[in-house]
C-alpha positions in Angstrom: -63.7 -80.5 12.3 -66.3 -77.9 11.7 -68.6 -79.5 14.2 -66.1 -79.9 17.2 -65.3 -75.7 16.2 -69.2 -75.3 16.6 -69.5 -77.3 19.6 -67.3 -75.1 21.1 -68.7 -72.0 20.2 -72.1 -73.4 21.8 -70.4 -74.9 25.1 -68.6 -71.3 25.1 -72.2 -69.0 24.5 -73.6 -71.4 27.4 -71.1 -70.4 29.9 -71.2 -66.6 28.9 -74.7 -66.8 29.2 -74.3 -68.4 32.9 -72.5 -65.6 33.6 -74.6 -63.2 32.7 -77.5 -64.6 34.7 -74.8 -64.9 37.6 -73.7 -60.8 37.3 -76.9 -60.1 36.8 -78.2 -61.8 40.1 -75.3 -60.4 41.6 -76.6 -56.7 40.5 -79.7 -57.1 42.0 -78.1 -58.3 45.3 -76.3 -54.9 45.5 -78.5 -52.7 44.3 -81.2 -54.1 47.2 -78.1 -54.0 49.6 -77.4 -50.3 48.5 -80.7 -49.7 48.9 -81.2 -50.8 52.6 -78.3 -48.9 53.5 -79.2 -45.6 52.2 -82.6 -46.1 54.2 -80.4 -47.2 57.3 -78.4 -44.3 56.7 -81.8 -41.5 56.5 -83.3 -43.2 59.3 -80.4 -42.8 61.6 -80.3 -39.0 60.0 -83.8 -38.2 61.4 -83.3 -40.0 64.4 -80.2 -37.5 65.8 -82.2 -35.0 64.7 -84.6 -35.6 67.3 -87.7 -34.2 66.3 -91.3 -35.3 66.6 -93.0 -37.3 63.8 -95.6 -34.0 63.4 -91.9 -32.5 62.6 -91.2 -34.7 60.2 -94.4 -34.6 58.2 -94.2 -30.7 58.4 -90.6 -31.4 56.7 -91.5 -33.9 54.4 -94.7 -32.0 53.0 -93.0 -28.5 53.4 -89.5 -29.4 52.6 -88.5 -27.1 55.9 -88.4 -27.2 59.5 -89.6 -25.0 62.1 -86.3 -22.9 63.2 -85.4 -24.1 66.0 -86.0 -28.0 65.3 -82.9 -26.8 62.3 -80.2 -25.0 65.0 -80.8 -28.4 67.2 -80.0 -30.5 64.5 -77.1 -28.6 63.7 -75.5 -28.2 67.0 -75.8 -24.7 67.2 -78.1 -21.9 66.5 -75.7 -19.1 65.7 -73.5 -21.3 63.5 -71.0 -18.9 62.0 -70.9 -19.2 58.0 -68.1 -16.4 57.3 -65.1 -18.9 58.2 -66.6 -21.3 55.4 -67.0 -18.0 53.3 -63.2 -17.1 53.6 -62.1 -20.3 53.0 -63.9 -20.5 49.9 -62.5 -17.3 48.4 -58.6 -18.3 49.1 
């Protein structure tokens, strides 16, 4: 009886560690898929912002762009902030 108990336990650590392998497999699968995404998602971000590649060095080494590369991107240059400001304050 003690052998068919331990037989068990074996058969039942073999298929917990096949799942493992399987989630883990899994894991990497999403975490590449995330991954490809996110770069989709940046590349289609620069892309409607429409500026030149000497743009987006200048913003990648500098961390800003020239002003009015910024009000292009955001659909308007005189963008009005104090709506958002009252509606944080109510």
């Amino acid at each position: 009886m003690a052998v068919t108990k331990i037989d068990r336990i074996e058969k039942d650590i073999e298929r917990t560690r096949a799942k493992i392998i399987e989630c883990q497999n899994r894991l990497k699968t999403l975490e590449t898929q995330k991954s490809e995404q996110e770069n989709l998602e940046i590349v289609q971000i620069v892309r409607a912002m429409r500026i030149s590649p000497q743009e987006l060095a200048a913003f990648l080494q500098n961390g800003a762009m020239p002003a009015p590369a910024v009000a292009a991107a955001t659909g308007s240059a005189d963008y009005d902030t104090t709506q958002e400001d009252n509606e944080d304050e109510e």
